[in-house]
N, C-alpha and C positions, 0 to 999 in steps of 0.2 A: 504494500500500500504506500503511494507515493506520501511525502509529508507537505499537508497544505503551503503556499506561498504565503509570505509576509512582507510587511513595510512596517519600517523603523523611522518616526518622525519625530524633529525634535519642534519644541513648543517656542516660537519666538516672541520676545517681549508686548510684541504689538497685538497676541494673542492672548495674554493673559484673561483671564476669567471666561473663555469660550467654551461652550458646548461640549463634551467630547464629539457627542455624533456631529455635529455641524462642523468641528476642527477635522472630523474626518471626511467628509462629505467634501469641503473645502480642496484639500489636499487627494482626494482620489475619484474625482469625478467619475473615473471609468467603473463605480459600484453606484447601484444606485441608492438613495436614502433607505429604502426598506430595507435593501444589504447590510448597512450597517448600522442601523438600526438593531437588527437582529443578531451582527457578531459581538456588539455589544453586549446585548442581554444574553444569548447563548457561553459568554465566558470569552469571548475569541480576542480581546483587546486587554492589556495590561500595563502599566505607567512604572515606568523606571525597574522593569525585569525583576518586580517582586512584589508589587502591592495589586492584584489581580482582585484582591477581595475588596479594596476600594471601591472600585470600576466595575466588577460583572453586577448587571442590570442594571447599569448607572447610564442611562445616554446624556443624562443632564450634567453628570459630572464637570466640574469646574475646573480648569486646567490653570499651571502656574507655570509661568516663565523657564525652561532649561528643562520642564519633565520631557521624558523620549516616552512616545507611545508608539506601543507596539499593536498592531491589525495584522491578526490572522484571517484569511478567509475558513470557513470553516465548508469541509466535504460534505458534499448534498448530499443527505441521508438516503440510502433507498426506499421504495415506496412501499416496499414488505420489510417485515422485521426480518433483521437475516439470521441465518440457523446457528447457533454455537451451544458448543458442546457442553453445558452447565448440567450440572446432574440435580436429579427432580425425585422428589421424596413423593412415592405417590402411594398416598393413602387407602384409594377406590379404585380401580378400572374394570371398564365392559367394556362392550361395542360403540355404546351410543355415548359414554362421559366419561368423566376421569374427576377426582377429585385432588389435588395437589396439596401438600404442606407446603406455605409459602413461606422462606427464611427472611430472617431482618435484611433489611437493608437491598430488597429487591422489589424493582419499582414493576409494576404489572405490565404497562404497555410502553412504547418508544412516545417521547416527549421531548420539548425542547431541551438540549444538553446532555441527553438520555437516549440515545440511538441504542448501547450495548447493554449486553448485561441484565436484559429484561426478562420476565418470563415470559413474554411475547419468541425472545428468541431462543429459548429453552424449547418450547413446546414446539417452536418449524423443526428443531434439529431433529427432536424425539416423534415427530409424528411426521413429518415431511408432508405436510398440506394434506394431510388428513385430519381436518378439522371445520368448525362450520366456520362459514364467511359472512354471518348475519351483520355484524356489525364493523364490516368493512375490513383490507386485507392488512392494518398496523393493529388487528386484535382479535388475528384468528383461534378461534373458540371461547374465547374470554364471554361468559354473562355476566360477571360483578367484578367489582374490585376492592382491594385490598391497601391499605395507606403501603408507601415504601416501609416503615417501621412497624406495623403490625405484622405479626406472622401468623401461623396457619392455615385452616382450611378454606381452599378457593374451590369455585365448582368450575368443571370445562367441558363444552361440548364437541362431540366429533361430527356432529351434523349438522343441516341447518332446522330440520326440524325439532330432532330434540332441543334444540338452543330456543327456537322460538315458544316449546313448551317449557321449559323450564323459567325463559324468560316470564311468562305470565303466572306462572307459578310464583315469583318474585314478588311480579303488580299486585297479585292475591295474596301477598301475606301469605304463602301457603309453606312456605322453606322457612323451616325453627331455624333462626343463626343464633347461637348461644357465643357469647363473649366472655375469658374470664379475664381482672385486669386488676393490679395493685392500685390503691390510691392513698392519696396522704390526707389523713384524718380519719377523722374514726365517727362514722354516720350514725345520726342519734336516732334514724330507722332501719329495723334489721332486714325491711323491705318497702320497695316504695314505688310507684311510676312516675317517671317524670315526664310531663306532658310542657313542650314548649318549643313554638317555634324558631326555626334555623333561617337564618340567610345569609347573605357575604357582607365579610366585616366591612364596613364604611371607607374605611385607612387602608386598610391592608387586604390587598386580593386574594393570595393565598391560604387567609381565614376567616374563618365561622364565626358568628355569635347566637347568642339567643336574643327575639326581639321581645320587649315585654309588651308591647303595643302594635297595635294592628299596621303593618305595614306590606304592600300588593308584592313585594319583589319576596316574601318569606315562603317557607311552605309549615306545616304543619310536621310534627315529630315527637317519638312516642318512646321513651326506654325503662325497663322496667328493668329493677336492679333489686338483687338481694345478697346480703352478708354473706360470706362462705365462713372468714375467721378473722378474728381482730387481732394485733399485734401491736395495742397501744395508741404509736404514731403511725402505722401505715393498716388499712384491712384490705383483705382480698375479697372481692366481689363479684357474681355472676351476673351478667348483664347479657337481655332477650329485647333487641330493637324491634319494635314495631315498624317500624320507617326505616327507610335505608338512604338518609341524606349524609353529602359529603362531611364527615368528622363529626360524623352527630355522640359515639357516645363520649368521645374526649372533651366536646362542648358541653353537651349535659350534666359529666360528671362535674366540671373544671364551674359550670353553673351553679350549682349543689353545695360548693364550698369544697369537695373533694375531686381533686385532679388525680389524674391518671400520674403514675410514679415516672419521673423524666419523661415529660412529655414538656419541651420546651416550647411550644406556640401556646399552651396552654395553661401555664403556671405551675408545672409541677415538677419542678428543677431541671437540670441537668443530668449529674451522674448521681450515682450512690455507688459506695465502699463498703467493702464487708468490714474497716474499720469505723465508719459512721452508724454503720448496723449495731456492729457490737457495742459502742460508745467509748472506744478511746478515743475517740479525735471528736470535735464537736460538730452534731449536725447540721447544715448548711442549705436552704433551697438556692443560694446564689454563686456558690464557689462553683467559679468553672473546671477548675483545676485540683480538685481535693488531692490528699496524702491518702496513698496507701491502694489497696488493688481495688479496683473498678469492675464492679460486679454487671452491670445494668449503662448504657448511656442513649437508649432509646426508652421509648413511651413502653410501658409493662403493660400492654396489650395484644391478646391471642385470641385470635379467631378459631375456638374451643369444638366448637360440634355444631354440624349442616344437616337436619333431619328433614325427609321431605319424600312424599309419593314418588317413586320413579317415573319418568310417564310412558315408559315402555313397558315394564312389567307388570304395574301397576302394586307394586308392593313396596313396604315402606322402607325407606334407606335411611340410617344413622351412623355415620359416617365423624369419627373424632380425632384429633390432632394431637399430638403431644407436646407440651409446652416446649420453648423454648430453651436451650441450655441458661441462656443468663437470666430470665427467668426465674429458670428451677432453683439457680444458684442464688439469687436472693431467697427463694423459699426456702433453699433450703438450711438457709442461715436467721432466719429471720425463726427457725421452728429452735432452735439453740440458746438465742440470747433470751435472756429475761424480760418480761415484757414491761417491767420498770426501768428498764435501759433505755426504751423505747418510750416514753410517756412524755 
């Protein structure tokens, strides 16, 4: 694979305070705005060969006299996810579906910045277009999705009809999704449904809120949660969405006064330490960088069990995931320390 071209410019006095996109637009007429527009937010542009987290998704970025920035073009993705060879934990398979354990840190479909490494290209290499094309060829068999940091059970279809029944099986509320998930605090109901609408944050694109007031852009959203065990300062919770909106239960919880454990868009730290667990070093929801081994640094959510009618066989399928390793390793520290350690 060849490696993209680049341009190296340096920022002259009379440009201070400029655009990045429009400093680049200026200087490279032969791209168009939308070009770099998009290598901007895709990552592809960086100021003085090391502050790239400055700049990605910055087109406004404000430039100072002497920075050198750098423009990559970035390789036009192909229009199918392409096959690689990622190994897939699969929980179910027949003819007509497959159910997957999905790992941390694997994003479902190709997205901007996110061409590889998906399980969009897991599932071409292992099934080679044997799978349904209902919802277009960048998510072949994909009916639902999974956050990049939630792990477990995903459902996949290998046809287009079962995809379209199972799809409505969805619409219907008819597929049990059982969630389990750590959270910080300790719920003064041992069960409860939270009933409250979701929309997109006002500020922020990437997320959710709850609206408490009738507003046309929300939808409706339903999550009924009950206590598994309490651990003081964190308890573990089963969680059954009625609604399947984007990041609804990390918003509902995170609404509740209890966040999901490291779930950082949603208030519920960073990392956790099996030394913060045990309490020799002192608890923190803001240290980025704690002492000591790092048990957990994503959101403590597992998509636990997918129960639901098959719509071929017509018999019932219960289909369960095994927790995560970092996870388990919080549980499995958090069942040791005294839960006065923890209060």
């Amino acid at each position: 694979m060849s490696v993209p071209p680049f341009q190296l410019l340096t920022v002259e006095p009379h440009e201070s305070g400029w655009r990045l996109d429009l400093f680049l637009a200026h200087h490279l007429p032969q791209y168009s705005r939308t070009t770099v527009r998009n290598a901007v937010m895709s990552g592809g542009v960086c100021i003085d060969e090391g502050t790239e987290a400055q700049t990605s998704g910055k087109p406004a970025f404000r430039l100072q006299p002497g920075q050198k920035v750098k423009f990559t073009i970035q390789e036009i993705p192909h229009q199918t996810p392409q096959p690689e060879d990622i190994p897939l934990d699969i929980l179910y398979e027949d003819e007509d579906l497959a159910v997957i354990n999905k790992p941390v840190d694997m994003i479902v479909h190709p997205s901007r910045g996110h061409w590889s490494g998906t399980l969009a290209s897991a599932l071409a290499f292992r099934y080679a277009g044997q799978l349904s094309t209902t919802r277009g060829p960048m998510r072949p068999g994909i009916v639902h999705r999974l956050d990049r940091d939630t792990t477990g059970a995903i459902l996949i279809a290998k046809n287009d009809i079962i995809h379209g029944k199972l799809a409505a099986l969805f619409e219907q509320h008819q597929i049990r999704k059982e969630y389990f998930a750590i959270v910080i605090g300790n719920p003064h109901l041992d069960r409860d449904l939270i009933d409250a609408a979701i929309g997109r944050h006002p500020k922020v694109k990437e997320k959710m809120r709850v609206f408490t007031a009738y507003d046309p852009d929300t939808k409706p959203a339903q999550t009924y949660y009950e206590v598994v065990k309490r651990y003081g300062r964190l308890t573990t919770v089963r969680c059954l969405p009625k609604t399947g909106r984007t990041h609804q239960i990390r918003v509902h919880l995170s609404h509740t006064g209890y966040p999901v454990l490291c779930d950082k868009m949603y208030g519920g730290n960073r990392t956790v330490t099996r030394e913060q667990l045990s309490g020799t070093v002192p608890w923190s929801l803001t240290d980025e960088h704690p002492k000591g081994t790092v048990l957990l640094n994503r959101q403590a959510l597992h998509a636990q069990q997918l129960t639901f009618v098959h719509p071929a066989t017509g018999r019932e399928l219960s289909v369960a995931a095994p927790l995560a390793d970092d996870m388990q390793a919080v549980l499995d520290c958090l069942e040791i320390v005294p839960k006065t350690t923890l209060q």
